[in-house]
C-alpha positions in Angstrom: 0.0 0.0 0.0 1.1 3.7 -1.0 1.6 6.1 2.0 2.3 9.9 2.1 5.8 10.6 1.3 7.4 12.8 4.2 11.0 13.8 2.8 14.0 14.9 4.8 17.1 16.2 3.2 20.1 16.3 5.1 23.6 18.0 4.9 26.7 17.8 6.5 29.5 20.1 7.4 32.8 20.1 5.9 34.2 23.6 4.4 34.9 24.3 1.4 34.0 20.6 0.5 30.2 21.8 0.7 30.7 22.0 -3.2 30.4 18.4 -3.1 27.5 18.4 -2.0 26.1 21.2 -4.0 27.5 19.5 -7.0 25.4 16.6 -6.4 22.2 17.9 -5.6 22.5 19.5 -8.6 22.7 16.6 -10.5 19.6 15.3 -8.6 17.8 18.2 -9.4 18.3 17.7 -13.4 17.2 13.9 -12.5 14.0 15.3 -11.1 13.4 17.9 -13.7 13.9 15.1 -16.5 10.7 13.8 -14.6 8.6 17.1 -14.0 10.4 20.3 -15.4 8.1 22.3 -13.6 10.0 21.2 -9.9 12.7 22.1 -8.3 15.2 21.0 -5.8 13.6 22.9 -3.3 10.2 21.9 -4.1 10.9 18.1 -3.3 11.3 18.7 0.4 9.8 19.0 3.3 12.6 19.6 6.3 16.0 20.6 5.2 18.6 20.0 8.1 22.3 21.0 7.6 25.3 21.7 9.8 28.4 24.2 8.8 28.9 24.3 5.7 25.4 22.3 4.8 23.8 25.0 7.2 24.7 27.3 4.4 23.4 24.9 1.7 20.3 24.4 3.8 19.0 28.2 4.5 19.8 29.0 1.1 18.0 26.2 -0.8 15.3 27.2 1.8 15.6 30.9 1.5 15.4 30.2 -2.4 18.5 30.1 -3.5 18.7 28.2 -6.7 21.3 25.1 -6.5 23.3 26.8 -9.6 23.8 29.7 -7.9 25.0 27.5 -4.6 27.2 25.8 -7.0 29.0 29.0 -8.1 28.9 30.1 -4.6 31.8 27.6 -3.9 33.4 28.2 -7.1 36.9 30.4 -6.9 35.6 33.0 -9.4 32.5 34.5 -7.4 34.9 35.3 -4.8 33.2 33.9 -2.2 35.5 31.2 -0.8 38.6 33.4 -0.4 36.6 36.3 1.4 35.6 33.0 4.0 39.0 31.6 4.0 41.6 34.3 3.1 45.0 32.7 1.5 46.9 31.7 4.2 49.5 34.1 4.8 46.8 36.6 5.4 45.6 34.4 7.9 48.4 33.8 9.8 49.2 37.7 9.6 45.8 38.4 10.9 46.4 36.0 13.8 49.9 37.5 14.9 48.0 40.8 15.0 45.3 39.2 16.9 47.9 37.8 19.3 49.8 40.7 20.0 46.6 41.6 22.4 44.5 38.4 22.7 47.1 35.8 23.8 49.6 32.9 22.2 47.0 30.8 19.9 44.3 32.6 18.0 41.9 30.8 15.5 42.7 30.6 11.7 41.0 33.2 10.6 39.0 36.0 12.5 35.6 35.1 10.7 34.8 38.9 9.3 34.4 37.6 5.6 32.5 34.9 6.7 30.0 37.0 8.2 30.0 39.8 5.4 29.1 36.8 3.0 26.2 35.7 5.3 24.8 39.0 5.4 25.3 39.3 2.0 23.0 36.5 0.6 20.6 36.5 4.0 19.9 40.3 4.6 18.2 40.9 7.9 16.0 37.9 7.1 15.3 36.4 10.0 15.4 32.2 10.4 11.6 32.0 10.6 10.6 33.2 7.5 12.7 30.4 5.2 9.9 28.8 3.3 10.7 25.1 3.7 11.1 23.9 7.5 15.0 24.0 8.3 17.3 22.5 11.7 20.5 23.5 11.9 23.2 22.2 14.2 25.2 24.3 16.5 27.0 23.8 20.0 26.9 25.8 23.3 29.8 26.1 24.8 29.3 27.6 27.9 26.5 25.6 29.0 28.4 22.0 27.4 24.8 21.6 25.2 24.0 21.2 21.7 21.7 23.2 20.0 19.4 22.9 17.4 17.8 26.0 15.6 14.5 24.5 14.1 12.8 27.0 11.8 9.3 26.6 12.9 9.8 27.1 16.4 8.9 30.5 18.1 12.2 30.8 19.8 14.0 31.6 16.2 11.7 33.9 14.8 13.6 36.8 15.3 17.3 35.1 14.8 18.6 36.3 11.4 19.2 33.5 9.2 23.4 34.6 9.0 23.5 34.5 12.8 22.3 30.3 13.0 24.8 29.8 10.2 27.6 31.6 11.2 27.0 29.4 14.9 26.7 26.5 13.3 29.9 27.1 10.9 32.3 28.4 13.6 34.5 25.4 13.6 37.2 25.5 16.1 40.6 27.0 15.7 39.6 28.2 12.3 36.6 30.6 13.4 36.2 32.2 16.7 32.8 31.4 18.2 29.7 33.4 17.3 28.2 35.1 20.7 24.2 34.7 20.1 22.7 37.9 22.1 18.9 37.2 20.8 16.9 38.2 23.9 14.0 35.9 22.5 16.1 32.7 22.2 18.1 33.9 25.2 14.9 33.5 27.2 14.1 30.5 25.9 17.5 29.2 26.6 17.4 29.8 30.1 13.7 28.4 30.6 15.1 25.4 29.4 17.5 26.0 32.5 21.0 26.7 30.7 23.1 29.7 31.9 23.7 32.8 30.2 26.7 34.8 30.4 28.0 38.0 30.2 29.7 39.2 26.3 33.0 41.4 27.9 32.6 43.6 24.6 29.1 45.2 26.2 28.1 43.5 28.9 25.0 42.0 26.8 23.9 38.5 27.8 24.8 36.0 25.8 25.7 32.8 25.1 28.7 31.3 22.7 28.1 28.9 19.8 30.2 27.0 18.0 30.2 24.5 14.8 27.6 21.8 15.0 30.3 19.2 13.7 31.8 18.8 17.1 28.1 17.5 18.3 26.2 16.2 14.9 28.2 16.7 12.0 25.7 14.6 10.2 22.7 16.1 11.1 20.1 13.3 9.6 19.0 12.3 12.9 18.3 15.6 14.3 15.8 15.1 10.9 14.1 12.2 11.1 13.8 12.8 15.5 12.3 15.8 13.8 9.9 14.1 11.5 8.5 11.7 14.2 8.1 13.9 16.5 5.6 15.5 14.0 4.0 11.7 13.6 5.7 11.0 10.5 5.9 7.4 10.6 9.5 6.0 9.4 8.4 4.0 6.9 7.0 7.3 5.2 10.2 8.9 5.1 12.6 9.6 2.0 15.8 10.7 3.3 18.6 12.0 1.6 21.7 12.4 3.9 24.9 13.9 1.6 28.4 14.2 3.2 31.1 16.5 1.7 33.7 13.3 1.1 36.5 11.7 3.0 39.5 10.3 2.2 40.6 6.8 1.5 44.1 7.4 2.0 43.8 9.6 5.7 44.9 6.2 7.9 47.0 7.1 10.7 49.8 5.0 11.1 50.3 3.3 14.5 53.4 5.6 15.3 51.8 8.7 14.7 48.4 7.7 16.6 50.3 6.3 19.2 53.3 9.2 18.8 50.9 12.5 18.2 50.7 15.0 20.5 48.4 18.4 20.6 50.2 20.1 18.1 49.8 16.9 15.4 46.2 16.2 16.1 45.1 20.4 15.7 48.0 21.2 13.4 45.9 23.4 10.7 48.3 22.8 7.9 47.5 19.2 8.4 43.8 19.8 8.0 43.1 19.2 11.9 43.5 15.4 12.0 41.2 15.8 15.4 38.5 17.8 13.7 37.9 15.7 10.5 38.6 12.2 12.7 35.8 13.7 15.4 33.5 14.5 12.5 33.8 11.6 10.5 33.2 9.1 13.3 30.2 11.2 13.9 28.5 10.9 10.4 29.3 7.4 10.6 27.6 6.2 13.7 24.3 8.3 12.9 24.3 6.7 9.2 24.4 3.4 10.6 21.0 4.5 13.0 19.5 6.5 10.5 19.7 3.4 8.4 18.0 1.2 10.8 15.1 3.4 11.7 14.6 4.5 8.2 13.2 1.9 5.5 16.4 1.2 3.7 14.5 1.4 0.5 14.1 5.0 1.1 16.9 6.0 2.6 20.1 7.1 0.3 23.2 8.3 1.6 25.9 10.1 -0.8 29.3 10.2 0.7 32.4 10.2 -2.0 35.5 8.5 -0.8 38.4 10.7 -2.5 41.7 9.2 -3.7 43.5 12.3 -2.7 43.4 14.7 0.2 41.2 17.8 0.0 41.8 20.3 2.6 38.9 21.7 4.1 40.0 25.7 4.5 41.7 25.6 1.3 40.1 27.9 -1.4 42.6 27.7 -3.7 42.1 26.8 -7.3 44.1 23.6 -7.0 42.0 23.0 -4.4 38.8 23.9 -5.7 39.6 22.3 -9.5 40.4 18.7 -7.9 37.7 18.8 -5.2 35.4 19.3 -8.8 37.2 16.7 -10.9 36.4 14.0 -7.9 32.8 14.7 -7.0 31.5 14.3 -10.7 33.9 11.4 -11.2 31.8 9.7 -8.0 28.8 11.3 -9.7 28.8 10.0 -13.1 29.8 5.9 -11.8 26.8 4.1 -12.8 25.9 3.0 -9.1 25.7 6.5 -8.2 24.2 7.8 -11.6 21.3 4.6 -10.3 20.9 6.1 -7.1 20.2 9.5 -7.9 17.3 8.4 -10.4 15.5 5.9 -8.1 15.7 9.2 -5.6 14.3 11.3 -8.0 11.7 8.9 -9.0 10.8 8.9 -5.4 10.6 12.5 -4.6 8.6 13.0 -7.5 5.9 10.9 -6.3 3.0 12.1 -4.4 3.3 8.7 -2.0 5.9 6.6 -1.2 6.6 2.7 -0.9 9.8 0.3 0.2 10.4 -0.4 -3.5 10.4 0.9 -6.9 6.4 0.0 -7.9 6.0 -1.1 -11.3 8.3 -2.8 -14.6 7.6 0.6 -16.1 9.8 2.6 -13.1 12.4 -0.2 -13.1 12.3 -0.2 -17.3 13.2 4.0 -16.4 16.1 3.2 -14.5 17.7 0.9 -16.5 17.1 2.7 -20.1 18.4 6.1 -18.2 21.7 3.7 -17.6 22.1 2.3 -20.8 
């Protein structure tokens, strides 16, 4: 028997590799449009949830931002990536400055151009008024809690949509957290019975947020916790849960995982072994429960496993042009290319069921292969 369809896409954090995701949604959105050119990514959806860099995916596929213009948002020549992660030299020269007043170790980068992009593309919009529901993940500090901005709650109606994603993208020692000063969530924050504290810049109450990778870096079970909370049934559910890649060829060596210290595991120019090993274990474990709770016939993760390392702050061309090359190599294999249609065939549907229903669907599939 056919049952609504309740879909949940889901996006995790990762940098500057959120191009890998944005490069295969949009793939899946020329899949759907081959179906019904009248639909649109956005249109297929009904709860977006993203963390760090898939926060910014998320609000802006929400906002209505179209998944071209996401696309081009992490490509080198619209200027964005570089104003978020300035070369390095910058960076570093920024931090000595920042030293000679803060103290010894300073984060990467001081998270100005991150901000000024955010406000560029969100206004003063505030989280509320995105049109498709959206969670995104962030972490409180202070109190030791994470936190989940949800979109149609009345705590977040008057957070600006560039506030939740600079918190949820302030990833440790490359951004400085974001202090959140909303009076409206702040009272809801403390009803909850979480302490707020003082901002030393003006005394404001407040409370610091950092990136929601160090508590859900894949945030699909925030989404479907979401979904049955609302009595969505499992079995309903279409999820769509996309990482940003990882590397095959990352394996610590016994000496160094038995030999690293503080400096090896955080060391920036290594990519923050400690960060991306956190983060990846993370996804990992909530893929293997999101799998379980969700019908595995409805349930599609995307996660490319890259041959060569691609740094994470890095918006470099090099960078950039082999982090492209990758994702629509893992794109256009034939078990991918098979995925992406049965999705599409199943977010196109008004209902939803374990399998793909009739010869003429599987007839689809195949001929689209062939």
């Amino acid at each position: 028997m056919m049952s609504q369809r309740y879909s949940i896409l889901s996006l995790d954090g990762g940098g500057i590799r959120g191009l890998v995701t944005a490069l295969i949604l949009q793939d899946l959105e020329n899949k759907i449009q081959q179906r019904n050119p009248n639909k649109q990514l956005k249109d297929c959806f009904d709860l977006i949830a993203g963390t760090s860099t898939g926060s910014l995916i998320a609000c802006g596929l929400s906002y209505g931002v179209s998944i071209s213009k996401i696309v081009e948002f992490y490509s080198l020549y619209s200027g964005f990536p570089q104003k978020i992660f300035p070369p390095t030299f910058r960076s570093y020269l920024t931090g000595f400055v920042n030293r000679l007043h803060l103290g010894i170790s300073q984060p990467m980068y001081d998270g100005k151009g991150l901000e000024a992009v955010l406000q560029n593309i969100f206004k003063t919009t505030t989280f509320d008024q995105l049109k498709i529901q959206t969670l995104v993940t962030s972490y409180d500090v202070y109190n030791g809690q994470a936190v989940v901005f949800n979109s149609k709650q009345s705590e977040c109606k008057t957070l600006p949509i560039w506030e939740v994603c600079r918190a949820s993208a302030a990833a440790p020692i490359a951004f400085p957290a974001h202090i959140i000063e909303d009076k409206t969530y702040l009272s809801y924050w403390h009803a909850k019975g979480y302490k707020l504290t003082n901002n030393p810049e003006n005394n404001h109450l407040c409370i610091p947020l950092i990136d929601g990778g160090v508590a859900a870096n894949n945030p699909t079970l925030c989404a479907v916790a979401e979904a049955i909370k609302a009595k969505k049934h499992p079995s309903n559910l279409v999820v769509a849960s996309l990482g940003c890649g990882t590397q095959k060829t990352k394996s610590i060596s016994v000496k160094k995982s038995r030999g690293w210290g503080a400096f090896e595991w955080i060391n920036p120019l290594n990519d923050m072994p400690i960060l991306e090993t956190i983060q990846d274990g993370s996804s990992d474990v909530i893929d293997h429960i999101s799998r379980h709770l969700v019908n595995s016939k409805n349930y599609y993760r995307f996660q490319p496993y890259f041959k060569q390392k691609h740094s994470t702050f890095k918006a470099n061309q090099k960078n950039i042009d082999a982090l492209k090359q990758e994702t629509l190599r893992y794109i256009q294999s034939p078990e991918v290319q098979k995925k992406l249609y049965h999705l599409a065939i199943q977010l196109t549907a008004t209902s939803v069921s374990p399998v793909v229903q009739s010869k003429k669907q599987l007839q689809a599939v195949s001929s689209h292969l062939n």
